[in-house]
C-alpha positions in Angstrom: 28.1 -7.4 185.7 26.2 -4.9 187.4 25.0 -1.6 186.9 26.9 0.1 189.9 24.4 3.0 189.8 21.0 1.0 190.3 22.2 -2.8 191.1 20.3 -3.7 187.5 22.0 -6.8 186.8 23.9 -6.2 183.0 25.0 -9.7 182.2 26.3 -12.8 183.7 26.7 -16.6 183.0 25.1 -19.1 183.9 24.7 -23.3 183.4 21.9 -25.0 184.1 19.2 -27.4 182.8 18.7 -25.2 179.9 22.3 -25.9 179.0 24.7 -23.0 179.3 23.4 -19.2 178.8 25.7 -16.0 179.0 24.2 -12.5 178.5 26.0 -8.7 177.7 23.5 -5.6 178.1 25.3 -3.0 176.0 22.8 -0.3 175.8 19.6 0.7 178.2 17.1 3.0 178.2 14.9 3.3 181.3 11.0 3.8 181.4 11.3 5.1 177.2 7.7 6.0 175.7 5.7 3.1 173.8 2.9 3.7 171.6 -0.6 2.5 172.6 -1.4 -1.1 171.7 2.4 -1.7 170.8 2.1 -5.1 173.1 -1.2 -5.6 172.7 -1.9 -9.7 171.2 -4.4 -11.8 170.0 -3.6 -15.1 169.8 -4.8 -16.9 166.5 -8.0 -18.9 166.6 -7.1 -22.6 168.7 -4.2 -21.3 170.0 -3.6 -22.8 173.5 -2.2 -20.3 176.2 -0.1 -21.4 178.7 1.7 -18.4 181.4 5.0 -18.0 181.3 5.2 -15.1 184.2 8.2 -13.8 185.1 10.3 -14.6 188.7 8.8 -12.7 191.5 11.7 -10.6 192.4 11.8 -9.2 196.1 14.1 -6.8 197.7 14.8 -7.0 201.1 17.4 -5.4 203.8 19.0 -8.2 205.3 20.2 -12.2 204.7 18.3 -12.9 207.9 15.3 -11.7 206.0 16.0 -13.2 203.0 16.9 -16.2 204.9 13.3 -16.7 205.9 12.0 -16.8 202.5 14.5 -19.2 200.9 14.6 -23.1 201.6 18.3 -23.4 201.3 21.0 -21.6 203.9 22.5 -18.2 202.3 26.2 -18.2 202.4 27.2 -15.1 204.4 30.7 -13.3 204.1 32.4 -13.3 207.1 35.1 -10.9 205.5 34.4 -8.1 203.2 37.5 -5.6 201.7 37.5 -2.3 203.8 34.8 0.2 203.3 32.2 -2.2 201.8 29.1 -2.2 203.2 25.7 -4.3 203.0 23.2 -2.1 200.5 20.7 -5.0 200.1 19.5 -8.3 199.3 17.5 -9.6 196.1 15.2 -12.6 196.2 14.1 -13.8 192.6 11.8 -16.8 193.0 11.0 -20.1 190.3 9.3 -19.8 187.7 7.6 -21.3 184.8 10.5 -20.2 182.7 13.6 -20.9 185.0 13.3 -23.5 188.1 15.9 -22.1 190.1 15.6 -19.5 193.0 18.3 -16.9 193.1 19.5 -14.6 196.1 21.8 -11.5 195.5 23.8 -10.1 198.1 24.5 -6.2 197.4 27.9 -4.4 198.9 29.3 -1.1 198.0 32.1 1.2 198.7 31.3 4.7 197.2 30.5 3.5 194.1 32.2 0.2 193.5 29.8 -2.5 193.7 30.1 -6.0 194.7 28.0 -8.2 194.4 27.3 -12.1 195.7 24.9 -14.4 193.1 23.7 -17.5 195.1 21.7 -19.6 192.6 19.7 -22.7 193.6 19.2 -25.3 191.5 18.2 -28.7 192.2 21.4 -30.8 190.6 23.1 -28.2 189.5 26.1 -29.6 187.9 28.7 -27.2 185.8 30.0 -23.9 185.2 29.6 -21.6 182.5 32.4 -22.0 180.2 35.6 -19.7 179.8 34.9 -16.5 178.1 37.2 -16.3 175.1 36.7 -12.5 175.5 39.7 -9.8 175.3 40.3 -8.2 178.2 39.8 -11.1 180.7 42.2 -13.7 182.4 40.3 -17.2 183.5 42.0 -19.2 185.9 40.7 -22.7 187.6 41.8 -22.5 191.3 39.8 -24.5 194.3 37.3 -22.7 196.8 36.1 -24.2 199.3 36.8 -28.1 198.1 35.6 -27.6 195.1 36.5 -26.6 191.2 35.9 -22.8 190.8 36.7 -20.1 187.8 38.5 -17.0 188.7 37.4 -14.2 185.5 40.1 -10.9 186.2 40.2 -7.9 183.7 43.5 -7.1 182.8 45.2 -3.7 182.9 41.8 -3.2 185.2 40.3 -3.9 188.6 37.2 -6.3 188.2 37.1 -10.1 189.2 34.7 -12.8 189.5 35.0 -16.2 191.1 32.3 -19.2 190.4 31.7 -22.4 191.8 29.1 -24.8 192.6 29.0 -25.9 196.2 26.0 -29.2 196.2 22.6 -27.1 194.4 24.2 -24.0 194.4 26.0 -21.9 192.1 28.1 -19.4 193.9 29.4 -16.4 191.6 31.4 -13.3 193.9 31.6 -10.4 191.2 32.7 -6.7 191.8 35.4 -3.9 191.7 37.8 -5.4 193.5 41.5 -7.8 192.9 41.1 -11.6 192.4 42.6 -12.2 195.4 39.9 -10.6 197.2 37.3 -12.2 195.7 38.9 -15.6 196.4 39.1 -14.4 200.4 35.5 -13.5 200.4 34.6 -17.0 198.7 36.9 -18.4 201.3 35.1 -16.7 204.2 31.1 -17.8 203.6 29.6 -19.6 206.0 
C-alpha cells in the first residue's frame, strides 16, 4: 500500500525473524506543529542507553545505482503494463531495529502506482499470512518455482503478489489486475 501521491509507503506485511508484522496507516498528517520539548527525555538515573537508529533510507534514480549499494542482485522487470514508467528507486539499509536491507522499485502511469518491495533477509523463510480482510481475494498460485500469495480487491483494480525466492521476499503491489502482477513477477530477472 502506497501513497500514490508521494510513494510514502501506508502499510504492508511482512514475516520475518521478528515473527509476522502487518501494518494499515489510516490517517497522516505531514510536518504538523509540536510544542517545544514535547520529545525531549531524560533517562532515569542507571539507565543504560543503547541506539536504536532508524534504517538509512536512500533514494536513488536507477536499479543500476541501487545495484551498487546492495550486496544481493535486484530483480529487474523485464515487462511492465503499458504506460508505466520507472519514477525511482528506494534503498533502506539494516539496522539495529530490523536486520534486513530493503529495495523499492517505483513505477507509475499518471497516477497509479506500482510498486516492487525486494526485502533481504538472511533465511528468510515464510509469508505473511492471508488477510481475513473484506474486500480482498487471496489465492496461492506458483511464481517463479516457488509458493507465492496473489491479494486482489474485489469489485476494484488493486493486486499484490508475494513470494520468497532464497533471502528474499519479493512483494509486486499496485493499481493494476492480478494477472498483471503475476506477468511482472514472471518477468524479473
Amino acid at each position: 500500500w502506497v501513497d500514490a501521491k508521494n510513494w510514502n509507503m501506508l502499510g504492508g506485511e511482512m514475516e520475518g525473524t521478528m515473527g509476522h508484522m502487518s501494518w494499515r496507516t489510516e490517517k497522516v498528517e505531514y510536518n504538523p506543529k509540536f510544542p517545544a520539548g514535547l520529545f525531549e527525555f531524560t533517562p532515569p538515573k542507571g539507565a543504560r542507553e543503547i541506539s536504536m537508529k532508524s534504517p538509512q533510507m536512500e533514494t536513488v534514480d536507477t536499479i543500476e545505482e541501487a545495484q551498487k549499494k546492495v550486496k544481493f542482485h535486484i530483480l529487474k522487470p523485464s515487462y511492465l503494463p503499458e504506460g508505466y514508467e520507472m519514477r525511482g528507486v528506494r534503498l533502506i539499509e539494516p539496522s539495529a531495529v530490523s536486520k534486513t536491507t530493503t529495495v523499492l522499485l517505483f513505477y507509475r502511469k499518471g497516477g497509479k502506482p506500482l510498486v516492487i518491495s525486494e526485502i533481504y533477509q538472511s533465511g528468510a523463510t515464510s509469508l505473511p499470512e492471508p488477510t481475513k480482510k473484506s474486500g480482498f481475494e487471496t489465492k496461492e498460485i506458483e511464481v517463479r518455482g516457488k509458493k507465492a500469495r496473489l491479494l486482489e480487491r474485489t469489485g476494484e483494480v488493486g493486486s499484490s503478489v508475494s513470494w520468497i525466492e532464497g533471502d528474499l521476499m519479493v512483494t509486486i503491489s499496485g493499481h493494476v489486475e492480478g494477472d498483471e502482477v503475476v506477468k511482472i513477477a514472471k518477468s524479473l530477472r
